[in-house]
C-alpha positions as MATLAB code, in Angstrom:
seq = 'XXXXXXXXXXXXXXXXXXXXXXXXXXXXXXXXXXXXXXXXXXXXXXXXXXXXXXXXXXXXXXXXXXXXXXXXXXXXXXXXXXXXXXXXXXXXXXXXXXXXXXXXXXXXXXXXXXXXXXXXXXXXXXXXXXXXXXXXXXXXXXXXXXXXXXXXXXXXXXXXXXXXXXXXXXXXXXXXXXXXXXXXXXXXXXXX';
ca = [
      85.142   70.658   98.300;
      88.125   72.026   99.981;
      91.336   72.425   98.682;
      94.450   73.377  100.206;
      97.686   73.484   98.439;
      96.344   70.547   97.080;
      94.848   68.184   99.660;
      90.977   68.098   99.085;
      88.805   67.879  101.663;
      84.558   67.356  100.944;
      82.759   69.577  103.023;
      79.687   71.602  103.161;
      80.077   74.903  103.207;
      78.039   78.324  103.495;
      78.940   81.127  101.873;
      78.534   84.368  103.373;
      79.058   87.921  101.792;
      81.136   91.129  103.280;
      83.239   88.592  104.890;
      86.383   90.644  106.080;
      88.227   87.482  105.590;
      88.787   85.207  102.724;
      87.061   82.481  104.620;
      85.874   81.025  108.135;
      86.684   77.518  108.667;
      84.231   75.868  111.642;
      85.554   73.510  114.407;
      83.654   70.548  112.813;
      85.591   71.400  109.756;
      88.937   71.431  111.402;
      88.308   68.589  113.723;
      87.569   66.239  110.258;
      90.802   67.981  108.794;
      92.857   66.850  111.545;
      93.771   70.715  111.592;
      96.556   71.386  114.153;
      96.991   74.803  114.962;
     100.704   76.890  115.976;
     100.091   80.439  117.693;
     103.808   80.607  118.428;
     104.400   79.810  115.214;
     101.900   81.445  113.388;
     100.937   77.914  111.321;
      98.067   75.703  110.622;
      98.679   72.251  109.478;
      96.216   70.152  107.960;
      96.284   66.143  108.404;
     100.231   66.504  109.015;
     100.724   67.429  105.274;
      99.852   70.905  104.961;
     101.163   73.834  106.628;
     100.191   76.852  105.896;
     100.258   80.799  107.648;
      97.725   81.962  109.954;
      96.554   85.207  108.530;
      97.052   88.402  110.807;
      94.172   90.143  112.064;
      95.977   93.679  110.677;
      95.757   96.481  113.401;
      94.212   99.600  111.837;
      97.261  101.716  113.302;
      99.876   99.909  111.375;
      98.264  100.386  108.192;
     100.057  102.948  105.112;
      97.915  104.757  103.448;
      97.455  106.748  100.015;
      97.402  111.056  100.855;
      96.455  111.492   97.353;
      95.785  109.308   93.967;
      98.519  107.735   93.002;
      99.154  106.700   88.612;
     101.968  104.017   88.315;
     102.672  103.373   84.441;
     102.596  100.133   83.403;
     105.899   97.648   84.456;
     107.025  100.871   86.048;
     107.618  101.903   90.045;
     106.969  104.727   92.093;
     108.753  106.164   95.178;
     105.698  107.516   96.667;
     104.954  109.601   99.881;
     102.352  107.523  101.931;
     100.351  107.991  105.573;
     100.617  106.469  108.454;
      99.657  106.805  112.478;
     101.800  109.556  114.305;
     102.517  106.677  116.796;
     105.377  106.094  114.648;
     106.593  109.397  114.702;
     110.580  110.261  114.697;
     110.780  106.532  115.006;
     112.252  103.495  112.161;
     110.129  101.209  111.263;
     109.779   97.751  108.589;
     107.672   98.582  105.562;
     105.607   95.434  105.146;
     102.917   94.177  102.128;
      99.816   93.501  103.446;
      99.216   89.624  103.792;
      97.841   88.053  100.945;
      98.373   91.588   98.894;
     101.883   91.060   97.760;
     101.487   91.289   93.834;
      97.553   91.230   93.446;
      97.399   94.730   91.705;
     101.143   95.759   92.918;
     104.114   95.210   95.327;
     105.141   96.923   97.998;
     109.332   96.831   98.337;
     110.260   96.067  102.037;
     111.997   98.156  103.645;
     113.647   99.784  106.921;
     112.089  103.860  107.168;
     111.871  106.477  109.249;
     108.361  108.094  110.042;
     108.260  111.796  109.927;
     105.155  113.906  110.354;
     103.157  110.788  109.907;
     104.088  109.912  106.358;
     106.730  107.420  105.397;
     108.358  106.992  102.074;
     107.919  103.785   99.789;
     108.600  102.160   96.557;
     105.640  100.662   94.935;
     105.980   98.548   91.850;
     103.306   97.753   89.081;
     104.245   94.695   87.341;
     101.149   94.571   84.983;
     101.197   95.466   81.768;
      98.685   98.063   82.034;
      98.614  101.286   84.213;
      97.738  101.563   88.160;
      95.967  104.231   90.240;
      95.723  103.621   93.430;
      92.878  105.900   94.800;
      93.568  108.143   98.124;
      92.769  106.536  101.168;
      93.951  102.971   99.850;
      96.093  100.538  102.103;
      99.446   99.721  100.687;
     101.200   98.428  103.612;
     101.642   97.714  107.482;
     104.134   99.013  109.423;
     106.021   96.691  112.321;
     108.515   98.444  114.718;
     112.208   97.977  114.207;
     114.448   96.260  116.380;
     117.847   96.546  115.880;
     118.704   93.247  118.091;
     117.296   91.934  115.199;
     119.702   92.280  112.514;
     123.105   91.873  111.834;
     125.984   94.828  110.881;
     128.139   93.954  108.948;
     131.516   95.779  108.954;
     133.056   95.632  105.527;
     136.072   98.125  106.223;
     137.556  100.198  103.587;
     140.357   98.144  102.152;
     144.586   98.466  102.835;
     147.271   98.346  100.654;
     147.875   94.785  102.245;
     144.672   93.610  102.446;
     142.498   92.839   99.911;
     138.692   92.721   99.971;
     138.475   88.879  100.588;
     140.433   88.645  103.758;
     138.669   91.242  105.749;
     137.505   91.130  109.081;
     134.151   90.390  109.976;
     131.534   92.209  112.658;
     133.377   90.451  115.400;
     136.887   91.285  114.007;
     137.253   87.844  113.165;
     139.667   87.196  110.476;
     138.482   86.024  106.856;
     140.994   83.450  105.661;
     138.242   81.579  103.425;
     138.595   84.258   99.888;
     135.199   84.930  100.222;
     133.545   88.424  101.032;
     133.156   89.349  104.949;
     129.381   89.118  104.136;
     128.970   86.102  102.981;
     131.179   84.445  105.815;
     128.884   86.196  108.304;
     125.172   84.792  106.469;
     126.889   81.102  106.391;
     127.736   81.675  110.402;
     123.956   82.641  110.936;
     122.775   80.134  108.755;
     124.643   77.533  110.771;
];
């Protein structure tokens, strides 16, 4: 039996070991699932009722790295200096967990970096009760390139004796009438 998120499906299955992924789902399988599958959205769904991420195939060259053993007390975090490829050299990058990794032993914290010498610097946090020691050579996280086009500034100036802080101006020196901070104004205009 099958089960995804819920919706069982009977099916024979073999099992095979040193699998790199979790699991290999055959065309007969998906044609009997009524699987319908998204490249451009990176989504499977199964009989129109669950939809679900298609796992990344991780390219080795994106992957952080341990230099050295690393002990994280228990319900504690580390800022710790990690490897990566020197094709990110002198250039920012997103700090990403590692699909389906997020929170198994730790968590990675996202974040916008800048690689230097090929190492990068994260925070790691252990949110089990007992200790962590991540060995040297372990994968923490992937690496994707930044793109500024991408994200939003936001412009909150430094505040006038007539102004106060929730009728500033936003990125596009639009004027805040609403008595809410320039930020949030901005995320609702996105959102819309």
């Amino acid at each position: 039996m099958i089960d995804i998120a819920g919706l069982q499906f009977p099916h024979r299955i073999l099992i095979s070991e040193d699998v790199g992924n979790h699991f290999i789902l055959g065309r007969d399988f998906l044609i009997e699932s009524k699987a319908n599958l998204d490249f451009n959205k990176r989504v499977i769904t199964f009989s129109d009722m669950v939809e679900t991420s298609i796992q990344n195939v991780v390219n080795r060259d994106t992957l952080v790295k341990t230099i050295k053993p690393i002990f994280i007390p228990a319900l504690s975090e580390a800022i710790c200096v990690l490897s990566c490829h020197d094709k990110f050299n002198n250039s920012e990058v997103i700090v990403q967990p590692l699909d389906g990794e997020q929170f198994k032993t730790f968590a990675i914290a996202r974040s916008v970096n800048k690689v230097t010498d090929g190492k990068i610097v994260c925070k790691i946090l252990n949110h089990q009760p007992t200790a962590v020691i991540l060995p040297k050579g372990r994968k923490i996280a992937r690496l994707d390139r930044y793109q500024a086009d991408h994200c939003c500034v936001l412009n909150d100036q430094k505040q006038t004796s007539n102004k106060s802080p929730m009728s500033q101006t936003d990125n596009k020196g639009e004027s805040n009438t609403t008595g809410k901070p320039a930020s949030s104004v901005i995320l609702e205009k996105f959102a819309a």
